[in-house]
Backbone bond lengths (Angstrom), bond angles and torsions (degrees), N, CA, C in turn:
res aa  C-N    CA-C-N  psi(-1)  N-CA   C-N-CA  omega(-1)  CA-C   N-CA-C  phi
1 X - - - 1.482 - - 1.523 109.88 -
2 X 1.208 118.07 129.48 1.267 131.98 168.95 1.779 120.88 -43.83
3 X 1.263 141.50 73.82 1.349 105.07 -163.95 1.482 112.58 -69.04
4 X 1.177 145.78 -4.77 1.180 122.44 154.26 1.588 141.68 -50.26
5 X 1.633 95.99 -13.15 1.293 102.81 -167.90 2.066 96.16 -108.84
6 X 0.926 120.73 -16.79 1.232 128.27 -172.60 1.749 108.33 -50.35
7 X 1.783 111.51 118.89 1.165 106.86 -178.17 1.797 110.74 -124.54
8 X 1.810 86.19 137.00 1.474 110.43 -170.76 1.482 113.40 -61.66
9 X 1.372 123.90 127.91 1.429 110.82 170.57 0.986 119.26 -35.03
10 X 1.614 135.65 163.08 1.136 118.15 162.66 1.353 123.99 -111.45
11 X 1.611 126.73 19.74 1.083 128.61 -177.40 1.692 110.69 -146.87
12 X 1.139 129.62 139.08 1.892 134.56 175.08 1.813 82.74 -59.26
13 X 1.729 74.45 139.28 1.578 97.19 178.43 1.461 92.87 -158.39
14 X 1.450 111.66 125.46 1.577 122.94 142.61 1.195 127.45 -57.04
15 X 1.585 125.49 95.25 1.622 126.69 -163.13 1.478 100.03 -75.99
16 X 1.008 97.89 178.40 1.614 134.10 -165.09 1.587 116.48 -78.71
17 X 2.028 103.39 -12.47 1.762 111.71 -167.80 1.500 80.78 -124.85
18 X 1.273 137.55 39.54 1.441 118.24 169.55 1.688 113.40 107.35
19 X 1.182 103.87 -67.75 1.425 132.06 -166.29 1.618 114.65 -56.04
20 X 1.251 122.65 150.18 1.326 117.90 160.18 1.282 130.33 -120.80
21 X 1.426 115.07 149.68 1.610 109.80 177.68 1.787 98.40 -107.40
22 X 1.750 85.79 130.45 1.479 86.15 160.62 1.372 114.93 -156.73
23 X 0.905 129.26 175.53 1.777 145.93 -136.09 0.981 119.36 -98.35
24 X 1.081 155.65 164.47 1.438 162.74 -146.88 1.627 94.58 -146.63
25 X 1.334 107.64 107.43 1.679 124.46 -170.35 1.293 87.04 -94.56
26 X 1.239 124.18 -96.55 1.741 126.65 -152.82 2.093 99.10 -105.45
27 X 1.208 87.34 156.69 1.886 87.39 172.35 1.213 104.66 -75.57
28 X 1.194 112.21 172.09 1.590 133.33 -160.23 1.263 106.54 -81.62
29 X 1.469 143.09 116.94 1.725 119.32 161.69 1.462 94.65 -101.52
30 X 1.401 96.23 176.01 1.582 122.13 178.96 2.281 97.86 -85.48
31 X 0.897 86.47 145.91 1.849 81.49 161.95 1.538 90.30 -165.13
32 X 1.475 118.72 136.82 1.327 146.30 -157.97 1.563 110.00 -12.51
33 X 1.636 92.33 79.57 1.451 96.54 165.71 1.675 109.08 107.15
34 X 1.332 116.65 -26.16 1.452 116.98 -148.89 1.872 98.11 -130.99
35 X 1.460 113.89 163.20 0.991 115.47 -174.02 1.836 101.91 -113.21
36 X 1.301 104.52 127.86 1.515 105.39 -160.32 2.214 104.14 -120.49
37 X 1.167 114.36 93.23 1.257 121.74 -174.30 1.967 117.29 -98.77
38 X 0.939 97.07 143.00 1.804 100.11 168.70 1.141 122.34 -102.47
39 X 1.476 145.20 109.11 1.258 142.69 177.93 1.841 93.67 -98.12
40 X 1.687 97.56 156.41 1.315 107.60 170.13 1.958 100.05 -105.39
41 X 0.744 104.80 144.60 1.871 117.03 -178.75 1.318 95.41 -148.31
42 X 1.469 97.43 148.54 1.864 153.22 173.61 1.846 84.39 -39.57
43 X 1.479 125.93 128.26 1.604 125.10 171.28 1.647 101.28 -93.04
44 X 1.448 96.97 134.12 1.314 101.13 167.12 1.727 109.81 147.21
45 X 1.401 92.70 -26.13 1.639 115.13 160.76 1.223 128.68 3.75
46 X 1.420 150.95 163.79 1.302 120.63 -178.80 1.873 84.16 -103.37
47 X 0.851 134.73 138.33 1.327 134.08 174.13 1.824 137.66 -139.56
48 X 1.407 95.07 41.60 1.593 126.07 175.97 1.545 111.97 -99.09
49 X 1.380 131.33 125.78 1.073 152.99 -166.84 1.739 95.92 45.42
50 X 1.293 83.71 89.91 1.824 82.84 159.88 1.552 143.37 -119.05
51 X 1.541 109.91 7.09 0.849 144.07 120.85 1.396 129.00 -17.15
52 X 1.699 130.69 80.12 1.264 126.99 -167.14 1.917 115.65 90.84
53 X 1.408 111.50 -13.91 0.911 113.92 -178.30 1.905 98.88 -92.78
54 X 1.696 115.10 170.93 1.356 121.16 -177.82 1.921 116.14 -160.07
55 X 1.425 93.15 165.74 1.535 73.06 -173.52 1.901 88.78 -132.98
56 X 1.167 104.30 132.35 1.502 101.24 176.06 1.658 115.09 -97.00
57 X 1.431 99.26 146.86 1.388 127.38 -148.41 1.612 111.89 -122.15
58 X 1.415 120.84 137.95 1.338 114.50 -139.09 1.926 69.75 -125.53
59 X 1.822 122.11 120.66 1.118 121.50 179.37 1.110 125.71 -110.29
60 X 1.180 162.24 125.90 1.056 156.97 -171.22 1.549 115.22 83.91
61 X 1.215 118.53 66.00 1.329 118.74 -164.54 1.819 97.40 -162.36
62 X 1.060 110.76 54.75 1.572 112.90 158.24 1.676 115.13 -124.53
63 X 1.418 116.16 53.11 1.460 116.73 146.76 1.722 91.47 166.85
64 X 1.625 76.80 166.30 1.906 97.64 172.20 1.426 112.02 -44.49
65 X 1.522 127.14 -44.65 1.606 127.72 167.46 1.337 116.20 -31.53
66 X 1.419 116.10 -80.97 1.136 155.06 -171.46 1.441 101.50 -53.21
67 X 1.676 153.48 -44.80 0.912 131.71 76.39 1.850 114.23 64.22
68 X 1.518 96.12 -102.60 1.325 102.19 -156.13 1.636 110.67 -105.56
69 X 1.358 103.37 -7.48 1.646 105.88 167.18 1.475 105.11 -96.73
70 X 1.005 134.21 -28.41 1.682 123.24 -133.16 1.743 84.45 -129.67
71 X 1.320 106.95 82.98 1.696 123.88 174.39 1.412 107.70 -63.33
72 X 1.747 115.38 -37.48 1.268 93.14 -172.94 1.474 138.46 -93.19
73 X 1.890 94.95 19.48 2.010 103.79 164.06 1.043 99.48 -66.58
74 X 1.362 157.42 -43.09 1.132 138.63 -161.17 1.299 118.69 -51.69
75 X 1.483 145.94 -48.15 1.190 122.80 137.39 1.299 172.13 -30.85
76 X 0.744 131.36 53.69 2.164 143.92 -123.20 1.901 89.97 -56.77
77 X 0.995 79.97 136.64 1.832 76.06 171.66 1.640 117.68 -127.39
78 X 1.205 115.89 147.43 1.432 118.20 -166.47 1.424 127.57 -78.15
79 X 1.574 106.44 144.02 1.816 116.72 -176.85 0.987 84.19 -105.27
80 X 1.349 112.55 141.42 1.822 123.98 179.84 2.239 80.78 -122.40
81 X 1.718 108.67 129.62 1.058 118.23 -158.50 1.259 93.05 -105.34
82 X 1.626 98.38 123.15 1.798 127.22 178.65 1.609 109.41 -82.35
83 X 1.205 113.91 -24.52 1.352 117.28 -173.75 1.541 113.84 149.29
84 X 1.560 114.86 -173.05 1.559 112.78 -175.03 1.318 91.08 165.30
85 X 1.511 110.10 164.14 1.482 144.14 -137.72 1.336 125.66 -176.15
86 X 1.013 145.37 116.82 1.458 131.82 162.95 1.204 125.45 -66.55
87 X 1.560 93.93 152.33 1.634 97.78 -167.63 1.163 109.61 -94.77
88 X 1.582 104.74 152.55 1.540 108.68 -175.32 1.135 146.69 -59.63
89 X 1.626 112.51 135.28 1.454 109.83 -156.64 1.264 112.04 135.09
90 X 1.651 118.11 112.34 1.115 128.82 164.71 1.799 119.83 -8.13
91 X 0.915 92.12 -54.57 1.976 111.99 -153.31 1.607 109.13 -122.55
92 X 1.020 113.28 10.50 1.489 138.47 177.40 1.974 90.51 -57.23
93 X 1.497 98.59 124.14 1.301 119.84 161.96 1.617 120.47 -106.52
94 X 1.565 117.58 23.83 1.281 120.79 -176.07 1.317 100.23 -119.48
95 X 1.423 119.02 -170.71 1.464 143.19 176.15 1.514 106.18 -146.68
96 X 1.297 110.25 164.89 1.572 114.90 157.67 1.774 99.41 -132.61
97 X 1.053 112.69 125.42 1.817 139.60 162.05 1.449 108.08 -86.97
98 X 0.997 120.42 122.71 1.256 141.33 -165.52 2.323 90.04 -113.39
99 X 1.270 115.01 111.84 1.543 99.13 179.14 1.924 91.81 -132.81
100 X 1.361 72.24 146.31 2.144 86.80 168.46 1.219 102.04 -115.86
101 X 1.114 113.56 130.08 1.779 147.84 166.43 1.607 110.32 -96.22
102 X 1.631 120.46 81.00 1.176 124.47 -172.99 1.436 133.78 -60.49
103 X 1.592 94.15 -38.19 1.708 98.72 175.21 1.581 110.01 -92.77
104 X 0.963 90.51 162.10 1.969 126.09 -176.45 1.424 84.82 -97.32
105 X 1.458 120.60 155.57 1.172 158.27 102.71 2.081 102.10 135.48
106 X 1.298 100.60 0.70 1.337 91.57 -170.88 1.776 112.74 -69.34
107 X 1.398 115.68 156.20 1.246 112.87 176.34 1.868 124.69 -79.39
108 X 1.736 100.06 -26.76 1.152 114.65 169.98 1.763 111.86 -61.98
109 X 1.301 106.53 -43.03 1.583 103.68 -156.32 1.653 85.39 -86.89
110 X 1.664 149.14 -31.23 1.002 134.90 159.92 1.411 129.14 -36.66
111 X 1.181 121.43 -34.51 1.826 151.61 -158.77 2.059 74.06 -65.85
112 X 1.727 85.80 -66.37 1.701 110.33 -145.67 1.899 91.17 -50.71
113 X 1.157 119.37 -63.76 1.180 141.12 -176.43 2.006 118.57 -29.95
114 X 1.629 91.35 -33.60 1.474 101.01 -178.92 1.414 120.04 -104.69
115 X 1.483 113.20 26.15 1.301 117.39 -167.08 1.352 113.14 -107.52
116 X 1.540 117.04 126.34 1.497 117.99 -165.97 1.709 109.47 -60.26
117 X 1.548 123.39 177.66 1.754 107.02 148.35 0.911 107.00 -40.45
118 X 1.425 109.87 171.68 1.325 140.93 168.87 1.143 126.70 43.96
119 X 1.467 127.85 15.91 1.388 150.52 146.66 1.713 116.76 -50.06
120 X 1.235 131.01 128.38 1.559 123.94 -145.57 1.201 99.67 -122.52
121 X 1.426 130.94 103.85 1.150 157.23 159.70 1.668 129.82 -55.87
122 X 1.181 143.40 97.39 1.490 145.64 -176.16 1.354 91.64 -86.01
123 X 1.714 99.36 129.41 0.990 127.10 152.94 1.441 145.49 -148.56
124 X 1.553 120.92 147.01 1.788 107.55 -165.85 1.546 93.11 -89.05
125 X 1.396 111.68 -160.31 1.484 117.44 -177.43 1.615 117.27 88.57
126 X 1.476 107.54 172.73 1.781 113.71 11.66 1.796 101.11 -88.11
127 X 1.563 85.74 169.98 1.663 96.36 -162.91 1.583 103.94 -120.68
128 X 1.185 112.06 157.44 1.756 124.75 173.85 1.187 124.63 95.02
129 X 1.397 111.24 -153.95 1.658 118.98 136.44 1.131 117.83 -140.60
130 X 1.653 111.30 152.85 1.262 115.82 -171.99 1.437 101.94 -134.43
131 X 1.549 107.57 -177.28 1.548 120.74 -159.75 1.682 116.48 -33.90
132 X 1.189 129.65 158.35 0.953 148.88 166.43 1.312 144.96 -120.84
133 X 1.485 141.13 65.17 1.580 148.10 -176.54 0.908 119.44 -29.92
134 X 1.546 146.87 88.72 1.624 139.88 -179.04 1.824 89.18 -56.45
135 X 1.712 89.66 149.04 1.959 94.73 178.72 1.625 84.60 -53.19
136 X 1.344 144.44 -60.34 1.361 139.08 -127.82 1.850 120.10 -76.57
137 X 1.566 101.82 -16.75 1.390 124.90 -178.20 1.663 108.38 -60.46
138 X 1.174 112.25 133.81 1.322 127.74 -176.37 1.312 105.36 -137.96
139 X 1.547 130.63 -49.10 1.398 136.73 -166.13 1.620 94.83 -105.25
140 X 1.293 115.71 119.11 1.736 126.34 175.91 1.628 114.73 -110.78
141 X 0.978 107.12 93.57 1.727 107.37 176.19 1.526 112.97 -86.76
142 X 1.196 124.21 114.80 1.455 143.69 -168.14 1.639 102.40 -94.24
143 X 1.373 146.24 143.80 0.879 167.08 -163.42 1.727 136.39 -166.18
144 X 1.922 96.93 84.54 1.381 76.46 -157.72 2.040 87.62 -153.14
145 X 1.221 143.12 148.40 1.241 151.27 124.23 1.179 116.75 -15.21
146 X 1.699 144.94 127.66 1.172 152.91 167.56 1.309 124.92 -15.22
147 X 1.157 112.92 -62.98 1.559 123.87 -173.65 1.790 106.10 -77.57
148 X 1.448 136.37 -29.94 0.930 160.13 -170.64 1.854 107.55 -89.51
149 X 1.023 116.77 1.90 1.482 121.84 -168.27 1.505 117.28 -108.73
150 X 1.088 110.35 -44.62 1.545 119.12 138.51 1.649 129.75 -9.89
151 X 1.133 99.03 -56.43 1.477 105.70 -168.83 1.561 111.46 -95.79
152 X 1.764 105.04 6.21 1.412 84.41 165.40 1.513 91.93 -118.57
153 X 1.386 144.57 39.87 1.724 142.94 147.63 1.182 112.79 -52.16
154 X 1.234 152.70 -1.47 1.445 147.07 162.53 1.424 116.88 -73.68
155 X 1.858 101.91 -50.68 1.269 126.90 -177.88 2.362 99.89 -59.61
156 X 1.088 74.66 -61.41 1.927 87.36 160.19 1.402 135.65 -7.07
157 X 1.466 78.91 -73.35 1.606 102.67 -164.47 2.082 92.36 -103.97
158 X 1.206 119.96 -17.82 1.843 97.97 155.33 1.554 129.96 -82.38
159 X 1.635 100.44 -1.33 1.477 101.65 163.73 1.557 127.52 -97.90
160 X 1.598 102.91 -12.45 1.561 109.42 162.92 1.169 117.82 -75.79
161 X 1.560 121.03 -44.43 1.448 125.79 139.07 1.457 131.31 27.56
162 X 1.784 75.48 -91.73 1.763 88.83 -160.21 2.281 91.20 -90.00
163 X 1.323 114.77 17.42 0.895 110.99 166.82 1.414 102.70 112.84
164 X 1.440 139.44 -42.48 1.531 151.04 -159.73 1.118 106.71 -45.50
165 X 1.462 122.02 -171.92 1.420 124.74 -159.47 1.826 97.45 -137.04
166 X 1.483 108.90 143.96 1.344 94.64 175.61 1.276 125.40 -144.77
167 X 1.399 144.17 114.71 1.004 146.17 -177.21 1.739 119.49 -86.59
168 X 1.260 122.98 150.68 0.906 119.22 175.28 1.553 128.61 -133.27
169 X 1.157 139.57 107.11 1.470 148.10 -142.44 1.400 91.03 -107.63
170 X 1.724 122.07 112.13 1.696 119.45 -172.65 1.690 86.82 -131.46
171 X 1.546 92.13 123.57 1.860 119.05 -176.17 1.248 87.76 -94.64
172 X 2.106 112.08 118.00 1.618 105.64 176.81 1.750 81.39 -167.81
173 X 1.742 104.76 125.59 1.524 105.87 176.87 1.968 99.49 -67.64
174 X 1.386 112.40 -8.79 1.458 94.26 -154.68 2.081 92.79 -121.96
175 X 1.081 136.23 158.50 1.010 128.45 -148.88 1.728 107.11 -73.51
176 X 0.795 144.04 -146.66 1.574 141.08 177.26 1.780 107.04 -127.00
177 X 1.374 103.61 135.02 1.612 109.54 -165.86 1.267 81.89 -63.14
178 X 1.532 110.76 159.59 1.524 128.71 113.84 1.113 164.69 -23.82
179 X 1.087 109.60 -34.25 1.356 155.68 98.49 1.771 120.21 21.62
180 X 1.064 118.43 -71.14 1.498 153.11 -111.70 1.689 85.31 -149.12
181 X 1.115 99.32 -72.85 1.620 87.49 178.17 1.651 122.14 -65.96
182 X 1.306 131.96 -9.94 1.359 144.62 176.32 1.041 113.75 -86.41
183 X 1.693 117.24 -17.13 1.469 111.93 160.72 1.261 132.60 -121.40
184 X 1.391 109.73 40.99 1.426 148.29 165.94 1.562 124.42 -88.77
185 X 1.191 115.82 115.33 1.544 101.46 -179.93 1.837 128.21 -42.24
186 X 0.937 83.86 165.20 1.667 85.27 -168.53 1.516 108.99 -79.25
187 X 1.606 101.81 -20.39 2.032 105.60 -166.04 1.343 95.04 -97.35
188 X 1.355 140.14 13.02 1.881 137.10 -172.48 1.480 96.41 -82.17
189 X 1.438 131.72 -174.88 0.897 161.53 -169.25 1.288 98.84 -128.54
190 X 1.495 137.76 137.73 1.230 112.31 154.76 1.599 97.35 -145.83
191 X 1.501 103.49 145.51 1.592 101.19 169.91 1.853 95.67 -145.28
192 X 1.195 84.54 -171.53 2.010 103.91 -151.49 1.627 76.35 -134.20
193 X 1.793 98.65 145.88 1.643 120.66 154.73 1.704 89.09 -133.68
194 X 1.321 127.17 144.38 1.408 124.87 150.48 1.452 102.66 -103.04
195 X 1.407 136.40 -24.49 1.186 127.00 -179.95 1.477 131.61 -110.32
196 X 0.767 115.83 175.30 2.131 118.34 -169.86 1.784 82.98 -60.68
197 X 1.587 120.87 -58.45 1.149 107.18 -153.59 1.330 94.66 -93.45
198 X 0.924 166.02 5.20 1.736 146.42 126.70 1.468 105.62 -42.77
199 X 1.139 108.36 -64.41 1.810 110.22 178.29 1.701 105.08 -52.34
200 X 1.122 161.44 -69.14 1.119 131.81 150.21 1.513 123.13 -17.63
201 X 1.045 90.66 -90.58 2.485 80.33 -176.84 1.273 107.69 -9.17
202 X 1.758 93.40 -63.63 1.578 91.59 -166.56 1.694 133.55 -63.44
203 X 1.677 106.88 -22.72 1.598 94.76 158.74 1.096 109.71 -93.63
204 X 1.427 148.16 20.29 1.358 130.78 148.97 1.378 112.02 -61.22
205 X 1.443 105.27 -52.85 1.846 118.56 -161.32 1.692 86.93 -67.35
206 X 1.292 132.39 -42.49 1.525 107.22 -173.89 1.689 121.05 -111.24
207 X 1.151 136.24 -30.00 1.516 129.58 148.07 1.461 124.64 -2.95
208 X 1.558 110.59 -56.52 1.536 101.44 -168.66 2.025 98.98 -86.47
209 X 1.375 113.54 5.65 1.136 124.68 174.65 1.566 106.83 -69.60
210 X 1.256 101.90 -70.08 1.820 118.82 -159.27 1.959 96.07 -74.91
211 X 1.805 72.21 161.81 1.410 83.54 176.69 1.608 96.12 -135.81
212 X 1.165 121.03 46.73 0.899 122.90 -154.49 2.143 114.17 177.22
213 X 1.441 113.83 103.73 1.960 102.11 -176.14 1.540 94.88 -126.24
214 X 0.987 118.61 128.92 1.743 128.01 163.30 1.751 102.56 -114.24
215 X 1.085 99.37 110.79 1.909 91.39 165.23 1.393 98.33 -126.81
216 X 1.765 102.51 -172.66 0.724 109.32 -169.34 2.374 83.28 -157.87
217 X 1.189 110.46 102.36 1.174 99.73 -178.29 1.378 107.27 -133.13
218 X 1.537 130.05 -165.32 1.555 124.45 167.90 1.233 108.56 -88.72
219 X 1.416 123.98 160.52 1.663 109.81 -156.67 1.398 103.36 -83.79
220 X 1.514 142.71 -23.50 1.235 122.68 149.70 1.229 148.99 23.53
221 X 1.892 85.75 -78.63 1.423 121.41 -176.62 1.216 116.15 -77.62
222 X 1.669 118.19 -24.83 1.820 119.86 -174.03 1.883 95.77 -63.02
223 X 0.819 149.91 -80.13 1.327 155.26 -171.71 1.609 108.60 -4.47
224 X 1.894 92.79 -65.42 1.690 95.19 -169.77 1.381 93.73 -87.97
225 X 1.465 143.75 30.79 1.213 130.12 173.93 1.376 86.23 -123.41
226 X 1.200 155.45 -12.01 1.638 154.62 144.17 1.724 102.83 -31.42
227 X 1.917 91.25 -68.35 1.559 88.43 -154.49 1.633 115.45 -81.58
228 X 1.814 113.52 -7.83 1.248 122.74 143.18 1.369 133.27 -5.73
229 X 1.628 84.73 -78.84 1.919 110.62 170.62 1.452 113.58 -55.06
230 X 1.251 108.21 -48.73 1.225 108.22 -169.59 1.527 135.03 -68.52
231 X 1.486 78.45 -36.05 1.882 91.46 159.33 1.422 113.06 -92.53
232 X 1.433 154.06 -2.67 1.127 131.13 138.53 1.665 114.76 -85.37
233 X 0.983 142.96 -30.95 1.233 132.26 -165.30 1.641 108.50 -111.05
234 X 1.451 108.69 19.80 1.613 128.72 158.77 2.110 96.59 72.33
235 X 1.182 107.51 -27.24 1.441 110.57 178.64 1.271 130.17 -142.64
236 X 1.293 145.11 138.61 2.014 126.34 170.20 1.652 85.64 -97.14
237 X 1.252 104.47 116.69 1.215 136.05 157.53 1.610 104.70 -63.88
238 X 1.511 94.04 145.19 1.967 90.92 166.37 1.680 100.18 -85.79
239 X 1.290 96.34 142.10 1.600 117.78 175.96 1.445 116.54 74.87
240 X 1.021 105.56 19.79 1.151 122.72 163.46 1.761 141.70 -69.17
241 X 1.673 82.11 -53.43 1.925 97.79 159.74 1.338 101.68 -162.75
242 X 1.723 93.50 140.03 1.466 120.79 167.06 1.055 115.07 -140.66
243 X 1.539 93.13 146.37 1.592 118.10 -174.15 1.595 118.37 -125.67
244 X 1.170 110.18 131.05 1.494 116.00 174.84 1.750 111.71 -80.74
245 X 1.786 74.06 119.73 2.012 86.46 -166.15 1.539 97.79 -89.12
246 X 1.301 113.06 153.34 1.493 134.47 168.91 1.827 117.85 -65.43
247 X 1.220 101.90 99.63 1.337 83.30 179.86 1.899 104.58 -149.84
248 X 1.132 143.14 177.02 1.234 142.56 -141.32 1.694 98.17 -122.03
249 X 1.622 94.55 78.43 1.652 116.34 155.20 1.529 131.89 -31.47
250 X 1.279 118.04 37.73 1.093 102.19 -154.24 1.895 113.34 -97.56
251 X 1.135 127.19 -29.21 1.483 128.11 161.39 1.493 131.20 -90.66
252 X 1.389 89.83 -37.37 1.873 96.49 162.17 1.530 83.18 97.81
253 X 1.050 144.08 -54.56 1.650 160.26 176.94 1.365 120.27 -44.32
254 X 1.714 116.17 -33.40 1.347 106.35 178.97 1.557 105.67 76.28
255 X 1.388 121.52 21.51 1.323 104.78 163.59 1.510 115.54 -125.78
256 X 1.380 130.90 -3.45 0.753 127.81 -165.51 2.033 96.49 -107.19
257 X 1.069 116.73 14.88 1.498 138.96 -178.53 1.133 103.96 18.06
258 X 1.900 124.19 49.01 1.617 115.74 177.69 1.791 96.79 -96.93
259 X 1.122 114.22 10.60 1.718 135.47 174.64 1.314 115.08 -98.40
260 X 1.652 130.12 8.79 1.350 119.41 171.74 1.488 136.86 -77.31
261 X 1.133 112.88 116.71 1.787 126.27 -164.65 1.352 92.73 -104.67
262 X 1.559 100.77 117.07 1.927 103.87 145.32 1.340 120.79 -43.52
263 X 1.254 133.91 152.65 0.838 167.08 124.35 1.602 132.68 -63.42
264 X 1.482 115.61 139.46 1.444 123.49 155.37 2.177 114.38 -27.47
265 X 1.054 118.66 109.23 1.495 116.66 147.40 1.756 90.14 91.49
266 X 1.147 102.43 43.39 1.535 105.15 168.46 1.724 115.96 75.64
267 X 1.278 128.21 -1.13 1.340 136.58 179.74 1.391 124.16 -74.27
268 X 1.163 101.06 166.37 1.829 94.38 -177.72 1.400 92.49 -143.21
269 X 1.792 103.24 157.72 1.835 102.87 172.46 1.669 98.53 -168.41
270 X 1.366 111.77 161.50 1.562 104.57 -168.68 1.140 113.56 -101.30
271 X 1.545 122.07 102.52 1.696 121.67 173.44 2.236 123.40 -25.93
272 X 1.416 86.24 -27.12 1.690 73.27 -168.35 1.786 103.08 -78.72
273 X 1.494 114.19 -21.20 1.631 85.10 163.63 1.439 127.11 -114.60
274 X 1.737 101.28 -13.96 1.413 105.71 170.23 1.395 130.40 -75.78
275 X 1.333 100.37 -32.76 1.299 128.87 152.80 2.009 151.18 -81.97
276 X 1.084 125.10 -141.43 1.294 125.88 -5.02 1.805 101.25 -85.21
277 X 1.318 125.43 7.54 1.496 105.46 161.20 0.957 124.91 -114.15
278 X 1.423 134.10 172.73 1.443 119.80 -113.01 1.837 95.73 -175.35
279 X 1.287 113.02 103.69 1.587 105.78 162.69 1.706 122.81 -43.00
280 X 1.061 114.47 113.69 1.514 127.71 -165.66 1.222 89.95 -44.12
281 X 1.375 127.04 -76.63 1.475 133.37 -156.40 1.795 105.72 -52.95
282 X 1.229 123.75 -12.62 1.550 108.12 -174.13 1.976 87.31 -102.05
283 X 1.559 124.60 -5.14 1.321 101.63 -175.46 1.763 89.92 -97.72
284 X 0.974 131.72 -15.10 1.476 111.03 -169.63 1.424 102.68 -143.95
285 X 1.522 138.79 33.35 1.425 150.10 130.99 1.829 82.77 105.10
């Protein structure tokens, strides 16, 4: 096959093997750190807790070429889902998915990044589980790095929702774009630590606030953000806080176990279906 001549569907369709093709709405920008794209997809989606949830994406795979040069589609790599909406129009059978692609340097998520509209994207999903609102939550403490903050706006905007209040605690040695803050709701809280000891203050001053922590950090950091809690809020309660752990999305299936996360008390379990977020207290006791 010619890839010059190779032509893109022209509409999101739920195929026939599971999978979906869908479209490349707007080009990709960068926003603090991260690569932030819109696909249009098939409406009807399952689209409850989406927040932490993702759909992996098969790149570089529009012709026989592409195919046989470009080894590294074979790996589907993950959209961690920023949000979505239907598109306009009464009778509209589409959506728009809003997904953040957190890391830099991959060759797959570059592929994804340079693709005009209407360029047709395969994808499974959505996959995992993601955040969860106890009915009783009112106070939401967010916890997350710049580029990584993004992907919990679903979780966000269902606690402004149901009315709640939300603060947001962003770990960054360097100040926070502009960027980043312009596409933040207007009713959040937001404050900045660049250092260990700003980042302390700052979950003292808000911990005994929330009833409620979603982060999203490098796993490092979950440990001293365990014993954080524990020394201001005297205990980590179960269900208390979860964080979506970093781990290598690669089948969505859980069988190919390149997704295995330790666990609390010597255990192991695979982020792509148990996960990828994760009650703090069962990842670090």
């Amino acid at each position: 096959m010619d890839p010059l001549h190779f032509t893109a569907p022209q509409q999101p369709a739920q195929n026939a093997d599971g999978s979906i093709t869908a479209l490349v709405a707007t080009p990709a920008r960068q926003l603090a750190g991260a690569t932030h794209i819109t696909l249009t997809l098939p409406a009807g989606l399952p689209a409850d807790r989406l927040a932490g949830r993702y759909m992996l994406a098969r790149c570089g795979v529009q012709s026989e070429w592409e195919r046989t040069h470009n080894w590294h589609l074979y790996l589907r790599r993950p959209l961690f889902v920023a949000g979505h909406r239907q598109t306009p129009g009464e009778q509209s059978t589409q959506e728009e998915w809003r997904f953040c692609l957190p890391f830099a340097g991959d060759p797959g998520y570059a592929w994804l990044a340079a693709q005009p509209p209407g360029t047709a994207v395969n994808l499974i999903g959505p996959l995992g589980n993601g955040f969860v609102l106890p009915d009783h939550a009112r106070h939401l403490l967010v916890a997350a790095e710049p580029a990584r903050l993004p992907a919990l706006l679903p979780l966000i905007d269902d606690m402004l929702d149901r009315g709640g209040q939300v603060t947001i605690a962003i770990r960054s040695t360097t100040s926070v774009p502009a960027s980043l803050l312009s596409a933040l709701p207007v009713a959040v809280e937001i404050r900045h630590a660049a250092t260990d000891e700003e980042w302390a203050a700052l979950l003292e001053a808000t911990l005994l606030w929330a009833d409620q922590l979603a982060g999203w950090l490098p796993w490092p950091h979950l440990p001293s953000l365990a014993a954080q809690i524990r020394n201001i809020r005297m205990r980590l309660e179960k269900g208390f806080a979860h964080c979506l752990v970093d781990s290598d999305l690669a089948c969505g299936y859980g069988a190919c176990l390149a997704c295995a996360v330790p666990l609390a008390q010597g255990k192991v379990t695979r982020a792509c279906v148990h996960g990828p977020v994760f009650d703090l207290r069962d990842l670090v006791g």
